[in-house]
C-alpha positions as CSV (number, residue, x, y, z in Angstrom):
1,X,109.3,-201.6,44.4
2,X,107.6,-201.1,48.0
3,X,107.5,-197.6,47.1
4,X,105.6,-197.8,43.8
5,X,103.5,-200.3,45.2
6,X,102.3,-197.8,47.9
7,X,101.9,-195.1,44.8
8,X,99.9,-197.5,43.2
9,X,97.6,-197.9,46.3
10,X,97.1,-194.2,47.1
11,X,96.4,-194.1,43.1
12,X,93.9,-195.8,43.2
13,X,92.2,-194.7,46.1
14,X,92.7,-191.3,44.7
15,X,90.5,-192.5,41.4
16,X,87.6,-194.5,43.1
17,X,87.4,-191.4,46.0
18,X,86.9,-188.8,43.2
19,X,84.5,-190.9,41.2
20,X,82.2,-192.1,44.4
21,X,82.1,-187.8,45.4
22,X,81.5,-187.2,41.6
23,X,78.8,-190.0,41.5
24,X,77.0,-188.0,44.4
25,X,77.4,-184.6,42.9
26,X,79.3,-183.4,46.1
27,X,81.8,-181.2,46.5
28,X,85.0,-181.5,48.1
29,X,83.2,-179.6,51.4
30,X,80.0,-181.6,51.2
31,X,82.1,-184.8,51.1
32,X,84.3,-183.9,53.2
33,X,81.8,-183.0,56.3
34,X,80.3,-186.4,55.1
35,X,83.2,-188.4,56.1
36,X,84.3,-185.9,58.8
37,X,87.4,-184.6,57.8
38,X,88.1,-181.8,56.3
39,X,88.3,-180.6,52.9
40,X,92.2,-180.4,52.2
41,X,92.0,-184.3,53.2
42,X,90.1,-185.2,50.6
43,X,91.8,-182.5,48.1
44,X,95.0,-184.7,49.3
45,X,93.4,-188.1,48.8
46,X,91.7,-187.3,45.7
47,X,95.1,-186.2,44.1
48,X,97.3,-189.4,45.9
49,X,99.4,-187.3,47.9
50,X,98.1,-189.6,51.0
51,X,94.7,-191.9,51.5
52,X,92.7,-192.9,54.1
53,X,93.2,-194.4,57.0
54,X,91.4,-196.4,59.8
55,X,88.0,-194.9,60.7
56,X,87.6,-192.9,57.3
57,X,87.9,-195.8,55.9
58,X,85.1,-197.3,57.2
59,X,83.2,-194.0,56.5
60,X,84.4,-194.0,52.9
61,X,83.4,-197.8,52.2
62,X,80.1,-196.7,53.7
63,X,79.5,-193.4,50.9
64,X,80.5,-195.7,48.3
65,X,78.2,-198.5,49.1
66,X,75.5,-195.8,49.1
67,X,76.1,-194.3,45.8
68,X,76.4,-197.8,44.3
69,X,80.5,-197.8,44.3
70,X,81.7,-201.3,44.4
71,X,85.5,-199.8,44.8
72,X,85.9,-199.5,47.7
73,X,83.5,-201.3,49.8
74,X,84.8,-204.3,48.2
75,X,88.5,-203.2,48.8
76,X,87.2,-203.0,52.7
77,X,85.6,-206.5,52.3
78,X,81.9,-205.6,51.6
79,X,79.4,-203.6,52.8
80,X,79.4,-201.3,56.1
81,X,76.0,-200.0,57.0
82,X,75.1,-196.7,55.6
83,X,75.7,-193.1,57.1
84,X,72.8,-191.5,57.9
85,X,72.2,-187.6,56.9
86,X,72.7,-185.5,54.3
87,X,74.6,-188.4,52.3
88,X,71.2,-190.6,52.9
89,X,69.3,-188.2,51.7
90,X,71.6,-187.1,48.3
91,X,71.0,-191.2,47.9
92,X,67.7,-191.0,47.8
93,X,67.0,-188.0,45.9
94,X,69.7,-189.6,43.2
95,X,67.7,-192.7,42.9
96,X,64.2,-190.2,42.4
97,X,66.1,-189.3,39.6
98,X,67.2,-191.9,38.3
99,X,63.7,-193.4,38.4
100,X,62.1,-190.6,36.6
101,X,64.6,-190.2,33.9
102,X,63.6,-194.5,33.1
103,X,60.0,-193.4,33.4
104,X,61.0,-190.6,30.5
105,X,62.8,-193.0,28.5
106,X,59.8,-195.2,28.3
107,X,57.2,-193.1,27.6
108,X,59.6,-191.7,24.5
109,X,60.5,-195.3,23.6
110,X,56.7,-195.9,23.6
């Protein structure tokens, strides 16, 4: 039972890690340089053959915060303040985008 449990948990780690990255249009190098480790990690986590630990973590609660992932900054109990960089910056950009696809919309709807 431990053992399923612990599938389970590296399951679903596995889902919410490949939908934040997705969710930021990264790849497995750009995310991976993100949260500092290196790609094969997060080839790993992303498939549940292992999941994070400690520190990356943290990081990981921190990229999903930005990209508006409640999975696992919740699972970490809230928010940790954002990473600065590249990941700031694909935030921001994403959120441009976002806006002018609403300003589209309306001027259609209109």
């Amino acid at each position: 039972m431990a053992r399923a449990n612990a599938q389970a948990l590296k399951d679903h780690w596995a889902k919410e890690i490949a939908e934040v990255r997705g969710l930021l249009s990264m790849t497995q190098r750009e995310f991976a340089n993100e949260v500092g480790v290196s790609p094969r990690t997060v080839s790993r986590w992303e498939t549940g053959e292992t999941k994070p630990r400690g520190r990356d973590k943290a990081k990981l609660a921190a990229i999903a915060t930005a990209a508006g992932g409640v999975g696992l900054s919740s699972a970490l109990g809230g928010s940790i303040p954002l990473l600065g960089g590249a990941l700031e910056k694909r935030v921001s950009m994403l959120e441009a985008q976002v806006r002018l696809l609403t300003l589209a919309s309306a001027k259609e709807a209109a």
